[in-house]
N, C-alpha and C positions, 0 to 999 in steps of 0.2 A: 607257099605264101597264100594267105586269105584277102580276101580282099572285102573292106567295108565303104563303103560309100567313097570310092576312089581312091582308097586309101588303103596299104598294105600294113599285115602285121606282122612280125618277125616270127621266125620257124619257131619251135619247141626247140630246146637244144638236146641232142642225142641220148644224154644220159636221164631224160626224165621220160616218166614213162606215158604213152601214147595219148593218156587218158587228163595228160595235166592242161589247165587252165592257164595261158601267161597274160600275167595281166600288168606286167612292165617288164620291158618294153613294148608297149602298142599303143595304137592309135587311140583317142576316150570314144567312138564308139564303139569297136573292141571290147572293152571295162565291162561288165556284167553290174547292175546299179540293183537288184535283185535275184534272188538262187532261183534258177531252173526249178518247174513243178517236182515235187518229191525231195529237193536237197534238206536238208538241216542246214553243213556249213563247208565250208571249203578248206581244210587242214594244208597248212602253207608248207610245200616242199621244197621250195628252194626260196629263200633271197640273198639280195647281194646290195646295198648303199653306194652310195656316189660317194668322191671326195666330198661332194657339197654339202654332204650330212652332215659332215663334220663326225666328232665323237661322242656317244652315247651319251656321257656323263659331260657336265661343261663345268667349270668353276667361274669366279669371279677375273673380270677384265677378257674370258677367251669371247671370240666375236659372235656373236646373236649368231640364233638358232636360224636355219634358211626357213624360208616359208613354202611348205609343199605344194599350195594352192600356185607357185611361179618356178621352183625351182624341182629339177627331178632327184630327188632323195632315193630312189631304189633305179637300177638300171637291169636287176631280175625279180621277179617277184612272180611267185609261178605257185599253185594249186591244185588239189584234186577236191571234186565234192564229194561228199558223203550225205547219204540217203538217211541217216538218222544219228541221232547221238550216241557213240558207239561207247563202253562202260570206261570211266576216267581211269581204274586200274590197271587196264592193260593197253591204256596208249599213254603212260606218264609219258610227258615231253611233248606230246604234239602240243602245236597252239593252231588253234580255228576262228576264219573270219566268218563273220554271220550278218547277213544283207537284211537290212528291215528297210521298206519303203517309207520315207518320211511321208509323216502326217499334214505336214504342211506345205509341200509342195513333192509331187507323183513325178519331178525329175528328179530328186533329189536323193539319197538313200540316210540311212544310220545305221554305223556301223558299230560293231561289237565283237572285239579281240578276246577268245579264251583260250585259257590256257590248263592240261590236265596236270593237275601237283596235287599231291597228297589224298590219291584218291576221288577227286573229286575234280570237275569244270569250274574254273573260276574267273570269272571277270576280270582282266586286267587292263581293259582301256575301252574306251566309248565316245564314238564321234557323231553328232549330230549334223541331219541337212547339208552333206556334202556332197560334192559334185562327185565326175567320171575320173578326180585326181586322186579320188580316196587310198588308192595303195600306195603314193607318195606322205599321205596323210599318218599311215600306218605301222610303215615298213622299219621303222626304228623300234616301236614297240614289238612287233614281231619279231626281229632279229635278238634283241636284248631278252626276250622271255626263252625263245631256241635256244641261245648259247647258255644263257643260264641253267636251264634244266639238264641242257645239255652236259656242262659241267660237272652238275652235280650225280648224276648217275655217273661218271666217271669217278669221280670220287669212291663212290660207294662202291662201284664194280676193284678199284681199286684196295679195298679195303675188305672185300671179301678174298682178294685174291692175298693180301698180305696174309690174314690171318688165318688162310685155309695153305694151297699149298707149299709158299713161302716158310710161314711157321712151322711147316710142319719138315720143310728141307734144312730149317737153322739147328746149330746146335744148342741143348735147351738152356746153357747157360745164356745165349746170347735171344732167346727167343724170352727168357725172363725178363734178362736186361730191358727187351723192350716193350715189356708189359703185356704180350702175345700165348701167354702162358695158356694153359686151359684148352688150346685147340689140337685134342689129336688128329694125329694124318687119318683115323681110320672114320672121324666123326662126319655125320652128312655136310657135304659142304653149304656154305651160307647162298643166300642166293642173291644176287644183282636187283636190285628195285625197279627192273627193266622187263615186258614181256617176254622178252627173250628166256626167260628162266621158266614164266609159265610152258612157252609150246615144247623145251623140254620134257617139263615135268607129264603133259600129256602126249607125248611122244610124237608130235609134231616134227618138231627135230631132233636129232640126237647129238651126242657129246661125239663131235670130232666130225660132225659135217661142215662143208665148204660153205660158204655165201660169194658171191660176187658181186662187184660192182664194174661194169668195163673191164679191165686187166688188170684190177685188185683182186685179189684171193684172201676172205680171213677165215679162222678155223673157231667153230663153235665149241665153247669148252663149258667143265660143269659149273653150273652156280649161274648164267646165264650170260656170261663174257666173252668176249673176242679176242682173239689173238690175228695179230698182222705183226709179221715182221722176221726176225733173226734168235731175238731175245722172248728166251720162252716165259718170262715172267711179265714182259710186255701184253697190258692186258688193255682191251678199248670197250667202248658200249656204240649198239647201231650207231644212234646220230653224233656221238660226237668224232667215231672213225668215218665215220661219210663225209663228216663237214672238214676234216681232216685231209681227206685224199680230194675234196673237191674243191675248186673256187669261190663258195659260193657258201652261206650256213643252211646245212641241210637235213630234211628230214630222211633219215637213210633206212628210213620202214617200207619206203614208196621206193627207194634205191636197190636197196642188195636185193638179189636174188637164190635161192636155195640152188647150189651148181647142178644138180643130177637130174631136175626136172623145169629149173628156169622158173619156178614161181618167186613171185615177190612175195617176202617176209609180211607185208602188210593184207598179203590175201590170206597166206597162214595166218593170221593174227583173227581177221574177222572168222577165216573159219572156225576158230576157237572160239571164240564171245557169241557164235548162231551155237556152239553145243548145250 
């Protein structure tokens, strides 16, 4: 336990790694209201919402949205910082908070949600002059951009898997059938829109090494996919198999670890973006 002006903060939980930032549940002076000298921004690895959030999306008659300035909307909300803006291509799917000291009052901060899609860092929320509750403020928008991206490279990691070993196990009348034609078993296979395929392709890792997460095991396969489980066609990407096996929507770059040597996937990652 830390202790801020009499006031304790609750531990890291086990599975995150040594170096993360929690910034719900704790205490607001705990809160970081600006980044440590040298940060850029704090890439969110775990959050988790309250019943009080309510649901993302709301329609007409469902009951007003809470207010995070009184009610606590994330009950995890946890980070690691980063020392500079690290290239949008090879962390698709993280999303990064970014502390700027407001202008008009030195207690206050503004904050700035991005997110990396399509190559590129993109703005997708921005909070003006708020207090020590600001990751109550946030943490919906954070979580909806995670599961989203996350989503989506699953898709795709799913979709290289159809049309590569899949198609190429069906028989051709029924791989016509379903418009999967054109892919031989002997062609390179596609790759996942996921880093995971670069540190492959630079021999980082290879095709059929382990990752862990705690007493999860999944098997790195080609094209840049995961395999966990029974069913060998069952295929997952990092963050949406971490968010999967954990509590919480997770970025599983800062989670798995490479089994043979215990690195994290995200220290492999930057040592590829310094070559």
């Amino acid at each position: 336990m830390t202790t801020h002006h009499g006031a304790t903060t609750p531990t890291i939980p086990g599975t995150l790694p040594p170096e993360t930032v929690l910034l719900a549940p704790t205490v607001p002076p705990a809160v970081p209201m600006c980044p440590p000298a040298g940060a850029w921004g704090l890439v969110v690895v775990a959050v988790r919402t309250t019943d009080a959030a309510g649901a993302p999306v709301r329609f007409t008659g469902d009951a007003p949205a809470p207010d995070p300035a009184h009610t606590d909307t994330a009950d995890l909300f946890a980070g690691v910082w980063l020392p500079e803006p690290p290239p949008a291509t090879l962390h698709a799917g993280d999303v990064v908070v970014r502390l700027h000291t407001s202008p008009t009052n030195p207690a206050l901060t503004n904050v700035e949600v991005l997110a990396a899609m399509q190559g590129e860092w993109r703005t997708v929320g921005t909070w003006q002059a708020v207090d020590a509750r600001w990751p109550h403020e946030v943490a919906m928008t954070v979580l909806v951009h995670m599961r989203y991206l996350a989503d989506a490279a699953l898709q795709d990691a799913q979709g290289v898997t159809l049309t590569g070993p899949i198609a190429a196990a069906m028989p051709d009348w029924l791989s016509r059938g379903l418009g999967l034609a054109g892919e031989p078993a002997a062609s390179a296979p596609r790759r996942a829109p996921d880093g995971l395929a670069k540190l492959l392709e630079t021999g980082l890792l290879a095709e059929g090494d382990q990752i862990v997460l705690d007493e999860h095991t999944a098997t790195v396969q080609a094209g840049g996919v995961l395999h966990h489980g029974p069913d060998e066609f069952a295929v997952s990407t990092v963050n949406a198999l971490a968010t999967h096996l954990c509590d919480f929507t997770a970025n599983g770059w800062h989670l798995w670890r490479r089994a043979h040597d215990n690195r994290l996937l995200a220290d492999l990652r930057t040592e590829l973006a310094r070559r």
